[in-house]
C-alpha positions as CSV (number, residue, x, y, z in Angstrom):
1,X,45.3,44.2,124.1
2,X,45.8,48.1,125.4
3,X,48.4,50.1,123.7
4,X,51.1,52.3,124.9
5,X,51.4,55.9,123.1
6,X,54.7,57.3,125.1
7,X,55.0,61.4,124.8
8,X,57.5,63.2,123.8
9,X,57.3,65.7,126.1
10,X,59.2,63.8,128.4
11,X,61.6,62.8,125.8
12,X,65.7,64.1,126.2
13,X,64.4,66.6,123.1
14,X,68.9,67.0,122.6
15,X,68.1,63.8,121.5
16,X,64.9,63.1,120.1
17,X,65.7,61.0,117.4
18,X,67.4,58.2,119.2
19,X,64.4,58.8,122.3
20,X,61.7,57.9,119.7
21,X,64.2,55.0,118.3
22,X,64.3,53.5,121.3
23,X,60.9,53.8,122.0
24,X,59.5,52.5,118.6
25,X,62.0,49.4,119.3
26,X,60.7,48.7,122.7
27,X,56.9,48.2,121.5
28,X,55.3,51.6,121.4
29,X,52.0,51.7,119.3
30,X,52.1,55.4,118.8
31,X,53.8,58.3,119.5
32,X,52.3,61.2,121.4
33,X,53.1,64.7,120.3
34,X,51.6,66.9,123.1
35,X,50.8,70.6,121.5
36,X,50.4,73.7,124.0
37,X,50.6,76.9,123.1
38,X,50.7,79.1,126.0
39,X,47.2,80.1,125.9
40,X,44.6,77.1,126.8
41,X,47.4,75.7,128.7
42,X,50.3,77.7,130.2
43,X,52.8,75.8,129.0
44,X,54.4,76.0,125.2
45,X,55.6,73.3,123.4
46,X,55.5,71.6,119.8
47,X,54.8,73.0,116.7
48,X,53.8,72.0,113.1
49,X,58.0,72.0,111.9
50,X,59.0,69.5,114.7
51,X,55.9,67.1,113.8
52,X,56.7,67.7,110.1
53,X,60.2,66.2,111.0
54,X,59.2,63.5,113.1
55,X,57.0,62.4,110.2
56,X,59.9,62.7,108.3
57,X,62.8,60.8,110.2
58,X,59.6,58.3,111.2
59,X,57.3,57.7,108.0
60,X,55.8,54.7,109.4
61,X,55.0,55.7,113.0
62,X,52.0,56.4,114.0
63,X,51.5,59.9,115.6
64,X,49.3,60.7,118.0
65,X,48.9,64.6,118.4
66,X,47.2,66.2,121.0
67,X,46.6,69.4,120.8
68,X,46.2,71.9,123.8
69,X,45.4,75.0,121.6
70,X,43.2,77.8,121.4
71,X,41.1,77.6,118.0
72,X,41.6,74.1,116.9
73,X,39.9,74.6,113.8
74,X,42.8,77.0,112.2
75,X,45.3,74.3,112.9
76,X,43.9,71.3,112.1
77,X,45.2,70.9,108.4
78,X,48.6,72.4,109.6
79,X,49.0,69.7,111.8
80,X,47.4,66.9,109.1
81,X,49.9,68.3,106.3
82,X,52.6,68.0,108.7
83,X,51.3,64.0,109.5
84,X,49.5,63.2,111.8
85,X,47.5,60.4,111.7
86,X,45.4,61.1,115.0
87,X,44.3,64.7,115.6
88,X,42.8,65.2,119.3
89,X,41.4,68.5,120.4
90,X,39.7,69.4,123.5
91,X,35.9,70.6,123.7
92,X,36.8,73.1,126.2
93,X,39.2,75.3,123.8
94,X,38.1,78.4,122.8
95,X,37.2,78.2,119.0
96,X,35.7,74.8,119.7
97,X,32.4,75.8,119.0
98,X,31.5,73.6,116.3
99,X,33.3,70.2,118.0
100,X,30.8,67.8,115.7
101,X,32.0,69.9,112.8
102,X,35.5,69.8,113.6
103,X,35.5,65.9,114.4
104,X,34.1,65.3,110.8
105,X,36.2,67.1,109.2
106,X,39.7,65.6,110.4
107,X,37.9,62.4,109.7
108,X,37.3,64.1,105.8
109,X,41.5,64.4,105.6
110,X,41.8,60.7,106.2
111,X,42.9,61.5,109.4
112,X,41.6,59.9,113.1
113,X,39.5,62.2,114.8
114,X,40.0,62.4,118.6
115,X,38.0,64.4,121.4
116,X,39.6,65.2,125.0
117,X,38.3,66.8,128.4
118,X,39.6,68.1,131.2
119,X,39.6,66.2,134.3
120,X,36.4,68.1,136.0
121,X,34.4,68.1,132.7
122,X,31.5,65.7,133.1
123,X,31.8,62.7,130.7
124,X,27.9,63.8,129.9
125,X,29.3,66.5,127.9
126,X,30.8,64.7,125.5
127,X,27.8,62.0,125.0
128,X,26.4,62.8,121.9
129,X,29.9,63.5,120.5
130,X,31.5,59.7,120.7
131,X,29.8,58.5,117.5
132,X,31.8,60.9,115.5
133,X,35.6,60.1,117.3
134,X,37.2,57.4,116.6
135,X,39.4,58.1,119.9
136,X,38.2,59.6,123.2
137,X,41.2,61.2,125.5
138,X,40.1,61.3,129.0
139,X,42.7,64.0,131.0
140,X,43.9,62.2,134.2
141,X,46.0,65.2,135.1
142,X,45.6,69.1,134.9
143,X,47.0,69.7,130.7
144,X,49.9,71.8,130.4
145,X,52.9,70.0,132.1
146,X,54.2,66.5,132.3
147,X,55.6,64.7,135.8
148,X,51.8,65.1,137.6
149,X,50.2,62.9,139.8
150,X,47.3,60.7,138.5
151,X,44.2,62.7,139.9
152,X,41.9,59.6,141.7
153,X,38.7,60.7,141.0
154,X,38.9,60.3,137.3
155,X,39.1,56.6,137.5
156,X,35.5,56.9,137.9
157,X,35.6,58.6,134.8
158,X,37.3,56.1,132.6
159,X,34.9,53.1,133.4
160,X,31.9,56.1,132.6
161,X,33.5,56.4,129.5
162,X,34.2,52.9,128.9
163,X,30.3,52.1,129.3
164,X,29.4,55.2,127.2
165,X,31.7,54.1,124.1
166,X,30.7,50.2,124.4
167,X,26.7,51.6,123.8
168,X,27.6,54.1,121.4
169,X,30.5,53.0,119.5
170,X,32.2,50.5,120.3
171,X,35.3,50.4,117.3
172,X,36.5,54.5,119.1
173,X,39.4,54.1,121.5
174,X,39.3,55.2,124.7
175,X,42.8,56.9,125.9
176,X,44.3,58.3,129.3
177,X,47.2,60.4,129.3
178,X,49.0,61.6,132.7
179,X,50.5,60.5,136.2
180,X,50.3,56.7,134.5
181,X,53.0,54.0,135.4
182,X,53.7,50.5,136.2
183,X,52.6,51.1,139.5
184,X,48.7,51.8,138.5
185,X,48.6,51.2,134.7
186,X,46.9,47.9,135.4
187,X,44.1,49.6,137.1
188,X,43.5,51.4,134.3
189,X,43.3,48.7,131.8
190,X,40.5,47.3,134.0
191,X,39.0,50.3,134.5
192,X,38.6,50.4,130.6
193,X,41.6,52.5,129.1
194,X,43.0,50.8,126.1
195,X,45.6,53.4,124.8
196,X,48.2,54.9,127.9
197,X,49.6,57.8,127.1
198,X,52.8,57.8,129.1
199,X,55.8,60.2,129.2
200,X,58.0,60.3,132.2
201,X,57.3,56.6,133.0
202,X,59.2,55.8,129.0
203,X,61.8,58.3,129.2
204,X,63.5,58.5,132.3
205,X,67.0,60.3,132.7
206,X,69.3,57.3,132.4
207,X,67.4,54.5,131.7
208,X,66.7,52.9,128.0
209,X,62.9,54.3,126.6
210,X,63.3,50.5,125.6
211,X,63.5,48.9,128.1
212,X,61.2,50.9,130.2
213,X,58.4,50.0,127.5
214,X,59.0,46.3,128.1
215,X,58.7,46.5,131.9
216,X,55.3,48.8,131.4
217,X,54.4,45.9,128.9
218,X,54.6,43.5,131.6
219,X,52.8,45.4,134.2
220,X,49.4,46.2,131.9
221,X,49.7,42.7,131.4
222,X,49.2,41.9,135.0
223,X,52.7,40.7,134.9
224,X,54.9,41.6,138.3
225,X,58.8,41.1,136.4
């Protein structure tokens, strides 16, 4: 059974609350807080206050943060007081010297500890690291914005992955996050994603988060209505 984690970065953020309703009501597993801070991406987006909130308004939820941040290691227990329940950082950041270190010691605050590359970084990089994570974020776009298109060659990358957790440690969770929908979220799953990080393809101007959830349900379940 894959999960769905949609992000809020594509959420109507006038409206957050009732975005991250809706989305919780339609089936989401998680909910994916996407953390940039103008430096290791160019893009700026959440901090530790709006993740403190979310935790509050959503005490149950399960938050997925991802953070695209220079230094990891200083923010770490900002962003575990604040909640979070999975804390993702990526091994290229600058201040990521000690990832090992790092990865142990989210998993010391009781928290899920999550590693995440770049598209061009070789899977070999992060071999001797998937023991330690209890979730591996494989980058399907360039980080920094939402609305990309899924880059091709890293499907390649999730079945490497895939074949490198199944030897290593089979219980971690292998996740995708960007240019994902109901038109190749299928080919994922086979590939062997089990968590889909989704943004735009949940919260679309218009439609219900909802009901978008139930038709990307149906579609990773190899289901064409």
């Amino acid at each position: 059974m894959f999960k769905i984690s949609p992000s809020i970065l594509s959420a109507d953020f006038t409206r957050l609350h009732r975005d991250i309703s809706r989305a919780i009501e339609g089936g989401a597993d998680y909910i994916h807080v996407d953390v940039m801070d103008g430096h290791f991406v160019p893009n700026i987006t959440i901090g530790v206050p709006v993740v403190r909130s979310i935790r509050k308004a959503f005490p149950d939820v399960c938050l997925d943060v991802h953070l695209m941040i220079d230094h990891p290691d200083k923010y770490a227990d900002a962003f575990i007081d604040a909640g979070a329940n999975i804390l993702t950082f990526h091994l290229e950041a600058p201040g990521a010297a000690d990832p090992a270190g790092l990865l142990k010691y989210i998993r010391s605050r009781g928290v899920k500890s999550g590693l995440t590359i770049k598209p061009a970084t070789p899977v070999e990089d992060i071999r001797h690291l998937i023991p330690l994570c209890d979730l591996i974020l494989i980058m399907t776009v360039e980080p920094g914005f939402g609305g990309q298109e899924f880059i091709p060659y890293t499907m390649d990358k999730i079945v490497q992955t895939r074949k490198l957790i199944d030897g290593l440690n089979p219980a971690c969770e292998l996740e995708i996050d960007g240019g994902v929908d109901e038109r190749n979220l299928l080919s994922t799953i086979r590939a062997g994603a089990n968590v889909i990080v989704m943004g735009s393809a949940v919260f679309r101007e218009g439609e219900d988060p909802a009901e978008r959830l139930k038709l990307l349900r149906s579609a990773g379940n190899g289901s064409k209505n």
